[in-house]
N, CA, C and O atoms as a printed pandas DataFrame, in Angstrom:
     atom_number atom_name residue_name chain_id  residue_number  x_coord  y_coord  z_coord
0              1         N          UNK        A               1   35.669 -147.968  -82.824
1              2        CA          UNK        A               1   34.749 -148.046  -81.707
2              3         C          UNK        A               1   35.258 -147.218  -80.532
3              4         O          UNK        A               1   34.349 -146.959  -79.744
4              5         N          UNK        A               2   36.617 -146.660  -80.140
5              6        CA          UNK        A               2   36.979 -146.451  -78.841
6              7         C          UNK        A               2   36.898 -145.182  -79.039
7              8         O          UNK        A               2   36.787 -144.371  -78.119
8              9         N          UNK        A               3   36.956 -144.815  -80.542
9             10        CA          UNK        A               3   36.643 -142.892  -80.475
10            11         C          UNK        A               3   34.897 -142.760  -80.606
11            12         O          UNK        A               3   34.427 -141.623  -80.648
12            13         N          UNK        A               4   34.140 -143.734  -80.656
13            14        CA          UNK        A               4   33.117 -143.282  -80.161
14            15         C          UNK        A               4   32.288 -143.747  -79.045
15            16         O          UNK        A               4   31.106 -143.432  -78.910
16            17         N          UNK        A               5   32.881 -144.433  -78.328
17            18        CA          UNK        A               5   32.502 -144.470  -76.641
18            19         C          UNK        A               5   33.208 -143.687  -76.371
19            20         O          UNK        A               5   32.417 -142.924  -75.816
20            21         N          UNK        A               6   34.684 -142.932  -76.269
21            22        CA          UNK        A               6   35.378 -142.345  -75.846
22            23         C          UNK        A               6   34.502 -141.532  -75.167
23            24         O          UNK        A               6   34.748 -141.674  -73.969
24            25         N          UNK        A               7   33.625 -140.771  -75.325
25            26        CA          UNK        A               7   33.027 -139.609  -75.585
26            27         C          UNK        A               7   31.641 -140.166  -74.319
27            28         O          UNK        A               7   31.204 -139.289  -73.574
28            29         N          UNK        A               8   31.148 -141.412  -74.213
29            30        CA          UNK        A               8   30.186 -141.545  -73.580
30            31         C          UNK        A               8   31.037 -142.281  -72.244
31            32         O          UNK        A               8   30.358 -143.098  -71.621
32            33         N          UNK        A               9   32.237 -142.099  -71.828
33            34        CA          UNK        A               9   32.868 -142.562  -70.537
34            35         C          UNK        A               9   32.494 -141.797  -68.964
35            36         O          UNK        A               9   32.629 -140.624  -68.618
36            37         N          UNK        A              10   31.985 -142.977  -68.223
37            38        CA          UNK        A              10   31.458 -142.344  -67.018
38            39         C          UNK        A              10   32.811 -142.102  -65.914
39            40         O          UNK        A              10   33.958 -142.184  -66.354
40            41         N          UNK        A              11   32.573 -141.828  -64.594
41            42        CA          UNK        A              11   33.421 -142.112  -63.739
42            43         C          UNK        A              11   32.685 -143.419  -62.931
43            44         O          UNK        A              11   31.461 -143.332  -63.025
44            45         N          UNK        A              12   32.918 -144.030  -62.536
45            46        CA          UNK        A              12   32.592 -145.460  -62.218
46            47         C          UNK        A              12   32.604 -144.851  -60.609
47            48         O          UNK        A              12   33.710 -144.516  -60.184
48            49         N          UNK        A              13   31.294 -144.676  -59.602
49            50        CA          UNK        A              13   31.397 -144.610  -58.557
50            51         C          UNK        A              13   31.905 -145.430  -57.380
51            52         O          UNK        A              13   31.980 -144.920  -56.262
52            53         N          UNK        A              14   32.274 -146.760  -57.626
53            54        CA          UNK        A              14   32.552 -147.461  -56.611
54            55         C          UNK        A              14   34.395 -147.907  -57.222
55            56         O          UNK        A              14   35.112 -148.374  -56.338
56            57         N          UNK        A              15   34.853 -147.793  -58.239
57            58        CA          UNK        A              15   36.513 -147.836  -58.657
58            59         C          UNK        A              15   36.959 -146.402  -58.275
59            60         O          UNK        A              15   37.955 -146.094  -57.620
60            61         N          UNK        A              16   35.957 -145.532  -58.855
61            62        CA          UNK        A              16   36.905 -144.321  -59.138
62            63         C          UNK        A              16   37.544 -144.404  -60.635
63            64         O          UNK        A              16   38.598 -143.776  -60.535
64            65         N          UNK        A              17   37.475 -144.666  -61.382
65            66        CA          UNK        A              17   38.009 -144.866  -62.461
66            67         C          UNK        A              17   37.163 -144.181  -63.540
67            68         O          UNK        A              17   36.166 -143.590  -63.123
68            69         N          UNK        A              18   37.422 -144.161  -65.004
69            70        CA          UNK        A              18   36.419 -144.052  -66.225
70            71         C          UNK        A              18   36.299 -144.896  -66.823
71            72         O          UNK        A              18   37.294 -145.409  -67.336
72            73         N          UNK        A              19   35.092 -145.392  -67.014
73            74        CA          UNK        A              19   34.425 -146.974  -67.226
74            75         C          UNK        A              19   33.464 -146.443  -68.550
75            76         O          UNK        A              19   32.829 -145.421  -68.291
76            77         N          UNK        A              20   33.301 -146.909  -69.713
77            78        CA          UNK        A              20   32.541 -146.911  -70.503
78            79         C          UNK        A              20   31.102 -147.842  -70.435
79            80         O          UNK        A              20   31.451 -148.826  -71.087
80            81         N          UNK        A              21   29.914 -148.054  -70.085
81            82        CA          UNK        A              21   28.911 -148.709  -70.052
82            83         C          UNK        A              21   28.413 -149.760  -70.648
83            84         O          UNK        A              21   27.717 -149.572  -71.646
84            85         N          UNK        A              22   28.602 -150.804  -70.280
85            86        CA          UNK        A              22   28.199 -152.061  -71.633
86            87         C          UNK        A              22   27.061 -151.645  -72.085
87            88         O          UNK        A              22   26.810 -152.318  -73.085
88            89         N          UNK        A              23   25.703 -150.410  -71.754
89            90        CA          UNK        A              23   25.179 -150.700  -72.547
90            91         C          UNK        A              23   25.553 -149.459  -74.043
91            92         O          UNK        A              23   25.059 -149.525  -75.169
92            93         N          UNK        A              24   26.392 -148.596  -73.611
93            94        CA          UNK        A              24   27.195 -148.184  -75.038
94            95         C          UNK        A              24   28.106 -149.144  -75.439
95            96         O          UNK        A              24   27.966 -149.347  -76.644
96            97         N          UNK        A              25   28.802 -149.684  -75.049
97            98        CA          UNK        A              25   29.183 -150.511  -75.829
98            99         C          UNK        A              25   28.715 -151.601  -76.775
99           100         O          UNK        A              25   29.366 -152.112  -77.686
100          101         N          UNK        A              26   27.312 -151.902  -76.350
101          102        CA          UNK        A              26   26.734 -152.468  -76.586
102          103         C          UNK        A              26   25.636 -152.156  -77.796
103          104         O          UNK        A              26   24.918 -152.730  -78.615
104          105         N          UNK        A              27   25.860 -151.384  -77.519
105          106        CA          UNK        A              27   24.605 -150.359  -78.336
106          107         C          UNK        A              27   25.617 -149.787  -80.058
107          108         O          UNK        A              27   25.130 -149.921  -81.180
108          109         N          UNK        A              28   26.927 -149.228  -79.797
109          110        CA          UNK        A              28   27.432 -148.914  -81.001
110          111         C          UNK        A              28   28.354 -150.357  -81.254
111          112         O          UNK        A              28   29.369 -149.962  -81.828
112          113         N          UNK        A              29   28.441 -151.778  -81.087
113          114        CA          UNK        A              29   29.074 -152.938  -81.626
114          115         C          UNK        A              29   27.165 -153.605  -82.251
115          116         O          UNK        A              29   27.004 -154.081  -83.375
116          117         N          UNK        A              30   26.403 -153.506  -81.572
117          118        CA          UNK        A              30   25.289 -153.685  -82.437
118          119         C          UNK        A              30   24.806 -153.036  -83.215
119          120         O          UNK        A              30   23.722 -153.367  -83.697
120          121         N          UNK        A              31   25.279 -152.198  -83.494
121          122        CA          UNK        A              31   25.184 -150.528  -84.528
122          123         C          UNK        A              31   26.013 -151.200  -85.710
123          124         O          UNK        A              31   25.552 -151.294  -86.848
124          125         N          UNK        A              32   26.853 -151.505  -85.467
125          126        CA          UNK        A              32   28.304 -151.439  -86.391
126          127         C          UNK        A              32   27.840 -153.045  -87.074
127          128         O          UNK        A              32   27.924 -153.269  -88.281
128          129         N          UNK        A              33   27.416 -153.933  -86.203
129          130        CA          UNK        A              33   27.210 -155.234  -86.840
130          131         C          UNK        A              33   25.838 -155.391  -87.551
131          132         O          UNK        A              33   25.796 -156.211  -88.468
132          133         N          UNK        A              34   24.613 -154.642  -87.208
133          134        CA          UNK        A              34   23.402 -154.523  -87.797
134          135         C          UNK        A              34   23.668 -153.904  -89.295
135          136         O          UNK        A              34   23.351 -154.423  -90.365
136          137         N          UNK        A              35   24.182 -152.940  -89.129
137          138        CA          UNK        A              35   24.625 -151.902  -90.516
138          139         C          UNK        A              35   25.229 -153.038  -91.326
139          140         O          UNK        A              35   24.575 -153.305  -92.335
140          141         N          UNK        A              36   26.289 -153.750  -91.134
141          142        CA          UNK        A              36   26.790 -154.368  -91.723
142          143         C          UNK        A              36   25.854 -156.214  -92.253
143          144         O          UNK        A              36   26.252 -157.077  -93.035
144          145         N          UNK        A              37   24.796 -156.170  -91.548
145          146        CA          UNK        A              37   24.304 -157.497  -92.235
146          147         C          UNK        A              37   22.826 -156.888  -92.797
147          148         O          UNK        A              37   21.969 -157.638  -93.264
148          149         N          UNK        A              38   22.653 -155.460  -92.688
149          150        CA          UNK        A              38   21.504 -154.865  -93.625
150          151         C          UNK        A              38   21.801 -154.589  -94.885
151          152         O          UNK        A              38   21.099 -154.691  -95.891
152          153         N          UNK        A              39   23.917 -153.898  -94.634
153          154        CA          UNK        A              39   23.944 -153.373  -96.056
154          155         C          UNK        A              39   23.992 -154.935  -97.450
155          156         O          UNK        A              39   23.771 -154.980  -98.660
156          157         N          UNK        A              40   24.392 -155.949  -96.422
157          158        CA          UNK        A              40   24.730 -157.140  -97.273
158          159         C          UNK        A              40   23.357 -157.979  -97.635
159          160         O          UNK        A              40   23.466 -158.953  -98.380
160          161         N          UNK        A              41   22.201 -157.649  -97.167
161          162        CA          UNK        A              41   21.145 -158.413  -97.220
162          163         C          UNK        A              41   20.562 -158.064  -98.747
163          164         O          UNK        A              41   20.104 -158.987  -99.421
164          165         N          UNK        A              42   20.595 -156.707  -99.268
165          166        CA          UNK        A              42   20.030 -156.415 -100.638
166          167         C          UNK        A              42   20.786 -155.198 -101.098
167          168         O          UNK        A              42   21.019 -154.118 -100.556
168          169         N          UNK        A              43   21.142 -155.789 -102.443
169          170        CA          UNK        A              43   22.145 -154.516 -102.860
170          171         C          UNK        A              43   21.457 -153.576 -103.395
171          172         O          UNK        A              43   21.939 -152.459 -103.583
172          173         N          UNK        A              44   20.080 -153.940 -103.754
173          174        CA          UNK        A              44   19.766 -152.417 -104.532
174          175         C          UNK        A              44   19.782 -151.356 -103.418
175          176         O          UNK        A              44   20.000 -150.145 -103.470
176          177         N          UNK        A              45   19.522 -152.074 -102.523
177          178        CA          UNK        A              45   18.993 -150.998 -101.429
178          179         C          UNK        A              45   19.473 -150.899  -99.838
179          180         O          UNK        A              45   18.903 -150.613  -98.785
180          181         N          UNK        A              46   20.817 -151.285 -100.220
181          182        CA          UNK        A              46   22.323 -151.068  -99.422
182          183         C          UNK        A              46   22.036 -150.531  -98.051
183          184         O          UNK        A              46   22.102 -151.078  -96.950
184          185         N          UNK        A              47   21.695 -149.302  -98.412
185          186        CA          UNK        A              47   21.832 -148.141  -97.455
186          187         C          UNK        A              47   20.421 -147.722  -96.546
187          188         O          UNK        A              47   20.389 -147.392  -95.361
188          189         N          UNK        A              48   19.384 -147.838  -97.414
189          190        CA          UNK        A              48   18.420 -148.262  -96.354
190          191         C          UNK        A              48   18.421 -149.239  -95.484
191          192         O          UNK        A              48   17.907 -149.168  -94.367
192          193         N          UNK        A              49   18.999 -150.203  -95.948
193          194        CA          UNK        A              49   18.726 -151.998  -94.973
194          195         C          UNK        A              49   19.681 -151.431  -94.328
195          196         O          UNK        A              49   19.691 -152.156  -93.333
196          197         N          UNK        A              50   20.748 -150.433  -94.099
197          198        CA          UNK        A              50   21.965 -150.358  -93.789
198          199         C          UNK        A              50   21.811 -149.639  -92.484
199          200         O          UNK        A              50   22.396 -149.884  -91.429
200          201         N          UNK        A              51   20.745 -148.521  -92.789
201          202        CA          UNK        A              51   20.381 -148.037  -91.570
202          203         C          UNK        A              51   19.249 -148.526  -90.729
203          204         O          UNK        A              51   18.896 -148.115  -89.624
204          205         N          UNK        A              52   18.735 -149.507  -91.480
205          206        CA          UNK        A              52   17.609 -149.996  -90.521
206          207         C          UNK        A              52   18.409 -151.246  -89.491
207          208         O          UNK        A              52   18.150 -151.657  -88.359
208          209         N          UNK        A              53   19.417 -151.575  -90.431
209          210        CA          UNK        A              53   19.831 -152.627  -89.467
210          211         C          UNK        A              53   20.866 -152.225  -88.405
211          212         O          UNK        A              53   21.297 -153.040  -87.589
212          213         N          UNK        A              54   21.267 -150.874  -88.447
213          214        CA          UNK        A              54   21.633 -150.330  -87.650
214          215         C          UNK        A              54   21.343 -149.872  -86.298
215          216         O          UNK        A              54   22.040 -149.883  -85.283
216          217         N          UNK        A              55   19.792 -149.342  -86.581
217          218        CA          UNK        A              55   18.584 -149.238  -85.231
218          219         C          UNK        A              55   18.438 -150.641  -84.415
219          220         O          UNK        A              55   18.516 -150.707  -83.188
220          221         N          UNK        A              56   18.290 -151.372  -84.984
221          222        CA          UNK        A              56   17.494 -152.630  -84.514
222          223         C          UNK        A              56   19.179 -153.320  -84.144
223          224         O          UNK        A              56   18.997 -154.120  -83.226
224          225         N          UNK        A              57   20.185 -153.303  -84.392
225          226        CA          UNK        A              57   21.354 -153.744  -83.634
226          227         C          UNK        A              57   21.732 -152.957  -82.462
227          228         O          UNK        A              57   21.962 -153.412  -81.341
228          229         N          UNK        A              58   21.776 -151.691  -82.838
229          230        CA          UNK        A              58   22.200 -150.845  -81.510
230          231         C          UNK        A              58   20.882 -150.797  -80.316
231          232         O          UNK        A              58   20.988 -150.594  -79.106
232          233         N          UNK        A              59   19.972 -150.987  -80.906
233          234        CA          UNK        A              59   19.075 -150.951  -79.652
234          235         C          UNK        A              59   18.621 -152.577  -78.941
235          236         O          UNK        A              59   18.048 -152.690  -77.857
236          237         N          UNK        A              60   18.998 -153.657  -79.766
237          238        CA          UNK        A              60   19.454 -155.074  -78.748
238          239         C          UNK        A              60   20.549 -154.904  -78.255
239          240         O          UNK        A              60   20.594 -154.822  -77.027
240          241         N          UNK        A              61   21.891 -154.785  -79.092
241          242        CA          UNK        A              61   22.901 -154.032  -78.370
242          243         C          UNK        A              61   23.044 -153.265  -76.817
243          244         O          UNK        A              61   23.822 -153.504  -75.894
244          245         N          UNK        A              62   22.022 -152.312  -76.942
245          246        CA          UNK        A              62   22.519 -151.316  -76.309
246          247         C          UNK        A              62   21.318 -152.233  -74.695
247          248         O          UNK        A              62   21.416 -152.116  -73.473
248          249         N          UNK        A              63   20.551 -152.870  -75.382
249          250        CA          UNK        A              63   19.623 -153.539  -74.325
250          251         C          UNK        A              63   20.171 -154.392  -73.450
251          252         O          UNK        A              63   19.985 -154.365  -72.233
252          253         N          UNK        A              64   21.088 -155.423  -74.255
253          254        CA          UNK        A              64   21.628 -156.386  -73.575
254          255         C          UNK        A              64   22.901 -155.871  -72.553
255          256         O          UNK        A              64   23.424 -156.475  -71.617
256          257         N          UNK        A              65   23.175 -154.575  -73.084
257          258        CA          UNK        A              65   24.513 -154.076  -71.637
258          259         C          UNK        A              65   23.840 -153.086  -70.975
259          260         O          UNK        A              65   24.530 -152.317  -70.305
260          261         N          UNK        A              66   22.621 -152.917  -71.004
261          262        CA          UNK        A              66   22.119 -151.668  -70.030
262          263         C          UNK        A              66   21.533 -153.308  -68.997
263          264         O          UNK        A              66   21.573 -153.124  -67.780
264          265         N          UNK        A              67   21.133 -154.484  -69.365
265          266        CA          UNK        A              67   20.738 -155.384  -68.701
266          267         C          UNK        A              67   21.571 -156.194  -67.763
267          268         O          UNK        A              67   21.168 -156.959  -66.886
268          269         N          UNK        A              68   23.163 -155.811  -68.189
269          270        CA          UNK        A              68   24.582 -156.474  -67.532
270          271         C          UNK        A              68   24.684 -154.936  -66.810
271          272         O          UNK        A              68   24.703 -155.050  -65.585
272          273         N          UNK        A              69   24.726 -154.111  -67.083
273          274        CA          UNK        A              69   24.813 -152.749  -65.999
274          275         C          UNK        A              69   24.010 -152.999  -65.053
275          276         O          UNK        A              69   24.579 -153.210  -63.982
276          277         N          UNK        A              70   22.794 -153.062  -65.037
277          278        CA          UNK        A              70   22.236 -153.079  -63.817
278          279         C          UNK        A              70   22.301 -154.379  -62.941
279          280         O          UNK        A              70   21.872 -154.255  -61.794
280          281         N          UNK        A              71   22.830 -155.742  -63.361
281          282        CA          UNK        A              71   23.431 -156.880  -62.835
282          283         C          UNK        A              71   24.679 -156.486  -61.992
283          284         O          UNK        A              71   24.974 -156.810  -60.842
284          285         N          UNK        A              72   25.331 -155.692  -62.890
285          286        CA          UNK        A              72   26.466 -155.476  -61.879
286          287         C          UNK        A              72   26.005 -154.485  -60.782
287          288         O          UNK        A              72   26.403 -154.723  -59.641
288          289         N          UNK        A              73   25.238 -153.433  -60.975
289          290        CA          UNK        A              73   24.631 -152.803  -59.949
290          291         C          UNK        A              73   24.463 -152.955  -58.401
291          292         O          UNK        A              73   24.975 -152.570  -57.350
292          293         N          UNK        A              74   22.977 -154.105  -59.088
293          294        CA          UNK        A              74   22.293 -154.737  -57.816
294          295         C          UNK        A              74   23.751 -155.823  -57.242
295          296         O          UNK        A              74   23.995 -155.737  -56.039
296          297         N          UNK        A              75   24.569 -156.695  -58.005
297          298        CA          UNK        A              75   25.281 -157.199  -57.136
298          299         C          UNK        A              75   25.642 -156.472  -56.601
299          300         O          UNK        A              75   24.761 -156.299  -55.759
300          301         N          UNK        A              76   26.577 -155.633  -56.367
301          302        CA          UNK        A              76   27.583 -154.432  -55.681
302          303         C          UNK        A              76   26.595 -154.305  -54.670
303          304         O          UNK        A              76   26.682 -154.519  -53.461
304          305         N          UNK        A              77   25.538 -153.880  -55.440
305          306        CA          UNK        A              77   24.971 -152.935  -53.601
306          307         C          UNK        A              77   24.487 -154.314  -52.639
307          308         O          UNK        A              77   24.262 -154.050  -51.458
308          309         N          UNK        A              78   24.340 -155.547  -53.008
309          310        CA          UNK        A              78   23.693 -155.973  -52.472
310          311         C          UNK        A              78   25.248 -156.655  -51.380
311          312         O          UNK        A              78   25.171 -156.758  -50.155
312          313         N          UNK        A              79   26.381 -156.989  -52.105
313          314        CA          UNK        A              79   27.667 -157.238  -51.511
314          315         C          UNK        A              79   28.125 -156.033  -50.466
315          316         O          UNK        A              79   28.561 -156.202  -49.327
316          317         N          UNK        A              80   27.929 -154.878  -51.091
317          318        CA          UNK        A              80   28.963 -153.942  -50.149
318          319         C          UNK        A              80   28.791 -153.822  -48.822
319          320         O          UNK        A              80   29.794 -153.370  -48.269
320          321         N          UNK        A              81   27.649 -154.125  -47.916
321          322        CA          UNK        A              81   27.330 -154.302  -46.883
322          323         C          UNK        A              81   28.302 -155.583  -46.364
323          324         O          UNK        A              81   28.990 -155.565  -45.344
324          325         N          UNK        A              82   28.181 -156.723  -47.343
325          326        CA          UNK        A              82   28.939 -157.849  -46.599
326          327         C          UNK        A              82   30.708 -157.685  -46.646
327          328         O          UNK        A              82   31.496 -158.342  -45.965
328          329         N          UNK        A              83   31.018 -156.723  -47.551
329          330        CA          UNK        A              83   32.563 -156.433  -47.022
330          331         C          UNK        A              83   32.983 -157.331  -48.609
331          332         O          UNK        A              83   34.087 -157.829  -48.830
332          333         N          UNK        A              84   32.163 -157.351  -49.270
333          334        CA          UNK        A              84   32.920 -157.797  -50.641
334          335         C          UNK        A              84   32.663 -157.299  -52.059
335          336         O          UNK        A              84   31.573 -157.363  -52.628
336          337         N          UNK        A              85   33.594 -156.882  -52.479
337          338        CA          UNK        A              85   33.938 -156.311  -54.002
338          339         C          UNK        A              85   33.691 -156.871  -54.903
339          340         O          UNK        A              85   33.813 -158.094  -54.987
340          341         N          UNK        A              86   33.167 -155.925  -56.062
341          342        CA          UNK        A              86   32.708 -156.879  -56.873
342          343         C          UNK        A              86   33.454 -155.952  -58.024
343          344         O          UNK        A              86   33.725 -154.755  -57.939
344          345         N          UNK        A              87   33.763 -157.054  -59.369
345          346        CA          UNK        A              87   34.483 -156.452  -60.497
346          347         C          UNK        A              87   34.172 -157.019  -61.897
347          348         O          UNK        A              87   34.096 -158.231  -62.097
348          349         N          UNK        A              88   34.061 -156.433  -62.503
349          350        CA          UNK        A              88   33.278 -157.023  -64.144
350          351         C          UNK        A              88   34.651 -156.797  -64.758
351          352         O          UNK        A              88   35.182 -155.693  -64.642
352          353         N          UNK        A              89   35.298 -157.871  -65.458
353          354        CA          UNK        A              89   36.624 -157.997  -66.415
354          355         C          UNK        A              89   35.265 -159.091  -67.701
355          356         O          UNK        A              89   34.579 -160.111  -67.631
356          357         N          UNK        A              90   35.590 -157.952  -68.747
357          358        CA          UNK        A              90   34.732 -158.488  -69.709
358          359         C          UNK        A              90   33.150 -159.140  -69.413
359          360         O          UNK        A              90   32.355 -158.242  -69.136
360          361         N          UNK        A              91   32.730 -160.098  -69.416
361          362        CA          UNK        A              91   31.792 -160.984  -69.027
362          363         C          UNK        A              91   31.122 -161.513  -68.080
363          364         O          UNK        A              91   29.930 -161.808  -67.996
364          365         N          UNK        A              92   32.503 -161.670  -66.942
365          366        CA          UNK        A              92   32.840 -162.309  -65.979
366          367         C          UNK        A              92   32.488 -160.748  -64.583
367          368         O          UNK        A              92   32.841 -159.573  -64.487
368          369         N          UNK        A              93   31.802 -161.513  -63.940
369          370        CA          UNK        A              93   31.940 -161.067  -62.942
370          371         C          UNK        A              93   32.618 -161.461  -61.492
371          372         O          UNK        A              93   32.185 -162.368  -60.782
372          373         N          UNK        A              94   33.762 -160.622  -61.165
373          374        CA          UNK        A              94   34.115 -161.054  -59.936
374          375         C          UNK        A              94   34.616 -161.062  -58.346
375          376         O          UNK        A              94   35.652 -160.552  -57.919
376          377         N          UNK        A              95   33.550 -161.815  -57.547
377          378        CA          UNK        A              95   33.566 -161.328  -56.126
378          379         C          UNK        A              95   34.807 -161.070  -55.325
379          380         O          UNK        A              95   35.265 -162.190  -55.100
380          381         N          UNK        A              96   35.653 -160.092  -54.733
381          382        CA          UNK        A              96   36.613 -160.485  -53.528
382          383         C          UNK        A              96   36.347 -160.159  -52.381
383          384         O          UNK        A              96   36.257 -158.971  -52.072
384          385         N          UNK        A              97   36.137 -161.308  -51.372
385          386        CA          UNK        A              97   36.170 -161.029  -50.063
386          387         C          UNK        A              97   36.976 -159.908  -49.221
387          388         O          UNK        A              97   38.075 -160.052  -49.758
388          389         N          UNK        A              98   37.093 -159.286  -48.636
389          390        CA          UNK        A              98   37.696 -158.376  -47.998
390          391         C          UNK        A              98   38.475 -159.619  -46.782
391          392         O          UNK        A              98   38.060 -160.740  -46.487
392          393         N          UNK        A              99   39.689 -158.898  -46.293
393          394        CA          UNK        A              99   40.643 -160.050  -45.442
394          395         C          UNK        A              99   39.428 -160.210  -44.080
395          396         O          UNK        A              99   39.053 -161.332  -43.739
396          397         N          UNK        A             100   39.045 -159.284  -43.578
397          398        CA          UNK        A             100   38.262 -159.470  -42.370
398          399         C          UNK        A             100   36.991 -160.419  -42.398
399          400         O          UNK        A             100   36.698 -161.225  -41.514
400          401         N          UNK        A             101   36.078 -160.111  -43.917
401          402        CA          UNK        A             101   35.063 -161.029  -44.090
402          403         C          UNK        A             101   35.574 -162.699  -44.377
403          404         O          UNK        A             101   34.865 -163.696  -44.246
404          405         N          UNK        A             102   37.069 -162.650  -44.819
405          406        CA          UNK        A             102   37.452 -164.104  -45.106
406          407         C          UNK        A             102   37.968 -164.661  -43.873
407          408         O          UNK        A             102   38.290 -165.849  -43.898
408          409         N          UNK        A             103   38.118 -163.926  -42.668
409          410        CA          UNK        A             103   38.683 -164.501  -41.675
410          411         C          UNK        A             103   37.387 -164.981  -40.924
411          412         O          UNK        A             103   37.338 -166.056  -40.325
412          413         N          UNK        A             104   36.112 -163.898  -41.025
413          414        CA          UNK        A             104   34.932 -164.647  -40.580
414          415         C          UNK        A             104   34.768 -165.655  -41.317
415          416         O          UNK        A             104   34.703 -166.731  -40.723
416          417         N          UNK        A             105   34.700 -165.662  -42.157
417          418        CA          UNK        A             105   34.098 -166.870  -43.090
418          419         C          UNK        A             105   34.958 -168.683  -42.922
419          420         O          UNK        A             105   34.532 -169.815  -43.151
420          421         N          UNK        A             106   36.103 -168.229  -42.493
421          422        CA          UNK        A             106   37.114 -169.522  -41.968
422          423         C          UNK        A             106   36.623 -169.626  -40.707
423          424         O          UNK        A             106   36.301 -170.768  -40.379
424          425         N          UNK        A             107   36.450 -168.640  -39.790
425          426        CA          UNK        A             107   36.091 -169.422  -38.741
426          427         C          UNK        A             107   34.486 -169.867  -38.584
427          428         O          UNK        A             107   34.135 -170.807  -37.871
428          429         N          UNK        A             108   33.909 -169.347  -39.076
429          430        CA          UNK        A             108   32.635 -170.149  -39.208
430          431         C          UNK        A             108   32.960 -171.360  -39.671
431          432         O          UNK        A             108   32.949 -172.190  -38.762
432          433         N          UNK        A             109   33.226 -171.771  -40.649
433          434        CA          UNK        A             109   33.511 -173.181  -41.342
434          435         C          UNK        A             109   34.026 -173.953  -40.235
435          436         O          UNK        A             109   33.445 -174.977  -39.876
436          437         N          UNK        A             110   35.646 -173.311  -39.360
437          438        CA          UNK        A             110   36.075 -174.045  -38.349
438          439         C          UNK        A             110   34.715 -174.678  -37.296
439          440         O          UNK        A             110   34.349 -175.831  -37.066
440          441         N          UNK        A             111   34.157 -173.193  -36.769
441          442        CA          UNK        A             111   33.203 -173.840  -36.284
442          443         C          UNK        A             111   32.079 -175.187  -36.552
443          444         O          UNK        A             111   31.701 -176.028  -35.736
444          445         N          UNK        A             112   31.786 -175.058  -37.736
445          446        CA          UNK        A             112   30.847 -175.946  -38.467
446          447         C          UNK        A             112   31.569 -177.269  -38.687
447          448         O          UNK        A             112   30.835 -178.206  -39.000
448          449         N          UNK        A             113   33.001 -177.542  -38.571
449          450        CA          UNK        A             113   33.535 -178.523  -38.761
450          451         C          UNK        A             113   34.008 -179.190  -37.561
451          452         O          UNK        A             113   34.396 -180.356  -37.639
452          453         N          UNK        A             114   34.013 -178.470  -36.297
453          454        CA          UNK        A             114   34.190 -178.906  -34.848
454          455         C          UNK        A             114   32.832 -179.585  -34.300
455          456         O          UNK        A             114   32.893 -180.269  -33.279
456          457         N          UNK        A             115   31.583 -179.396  -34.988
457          458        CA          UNK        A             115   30.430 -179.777  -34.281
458          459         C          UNK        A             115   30.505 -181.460  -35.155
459          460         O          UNK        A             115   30.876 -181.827  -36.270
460          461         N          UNK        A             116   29.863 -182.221  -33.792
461          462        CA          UNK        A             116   29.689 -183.685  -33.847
462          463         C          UNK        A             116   28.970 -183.710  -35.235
463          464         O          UNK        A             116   28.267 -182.769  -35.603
464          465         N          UNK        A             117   29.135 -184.607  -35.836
465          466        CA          UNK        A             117   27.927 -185.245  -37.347
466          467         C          UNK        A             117   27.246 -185.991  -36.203
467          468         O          UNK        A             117   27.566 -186.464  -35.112
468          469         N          UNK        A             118   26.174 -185.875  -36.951
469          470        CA          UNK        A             118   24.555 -186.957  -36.292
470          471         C          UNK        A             118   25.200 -188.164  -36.891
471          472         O          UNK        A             118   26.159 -188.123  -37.662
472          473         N          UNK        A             119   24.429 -189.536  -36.357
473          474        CA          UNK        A             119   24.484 -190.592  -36.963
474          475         C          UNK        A             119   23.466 -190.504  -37.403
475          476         O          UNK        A             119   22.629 -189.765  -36.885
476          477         N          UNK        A             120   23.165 -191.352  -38.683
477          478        CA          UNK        A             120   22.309 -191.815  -39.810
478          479         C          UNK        A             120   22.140 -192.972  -39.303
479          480         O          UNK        A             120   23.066 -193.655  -38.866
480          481         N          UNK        A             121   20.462 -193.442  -39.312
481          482        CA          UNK        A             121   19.731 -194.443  -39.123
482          483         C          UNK        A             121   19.120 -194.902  -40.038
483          484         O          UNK        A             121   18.485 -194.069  -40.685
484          485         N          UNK        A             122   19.027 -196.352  -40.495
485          486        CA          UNK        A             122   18.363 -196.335  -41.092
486          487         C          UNK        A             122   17.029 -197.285  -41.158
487          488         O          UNK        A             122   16.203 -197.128  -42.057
């Protein structure tokens, strides 16, 4: 698999880095697993089921990480204004505050925790 994403690696505009796309990744591990439960479904005819199940894996495949690409997208742009990073490790996506947005964010709370509670009536 890594010599053939190798080849479809972007530069990742907001790391700087080369990031391969979940939805290639996605697209040739549903390639590789479709092929493999077409060629096993009928032996006379191995290699047809082999490539059909190849299409129809790589293109849910390739659907379901072009659908986590643009998740990570819209988060990012919608964070980078608020001063926080966002990072996809496998599955997981995850936010870090920047030190300045976490120092707002404590003192708001301080604030919110200095104001009187109402009493409850009942």
């Amino acid at each position: 698999m890594s010599f053939a994403t190798a080849a479809c690696q972007t530069q990742d505009a907001y790391t700087d880095e080369k990031k391969t796309s979940n939805a290639t990744k996605g697209a040739v591990i549903g390639a590789v697993g479709g092929a493999a439960v077409g060629a096993l479904t009928n032996k006379n005819q191995g290699g047809k089921n082999a490539l059909i199940g190849a299409g129809i894996g790589a293109a849910v495949g390739g659907g379901i990480g072009y659908y986590m690409d643009r998740q990570e997208e819209e988060l990012r742009k919608e964070l980078r204004s608020a001063g926080v990073s966002v990072e996809r490790r496998g599955d997981t996506i995850t936010c870090t505050a920047s030190r300045t947005r976490r120092a707002r964010l404590r003192a708001t709370r301080s604030c919110r925790s200095a104001e009187p509670k109402s009493s409850q009536t009942r």
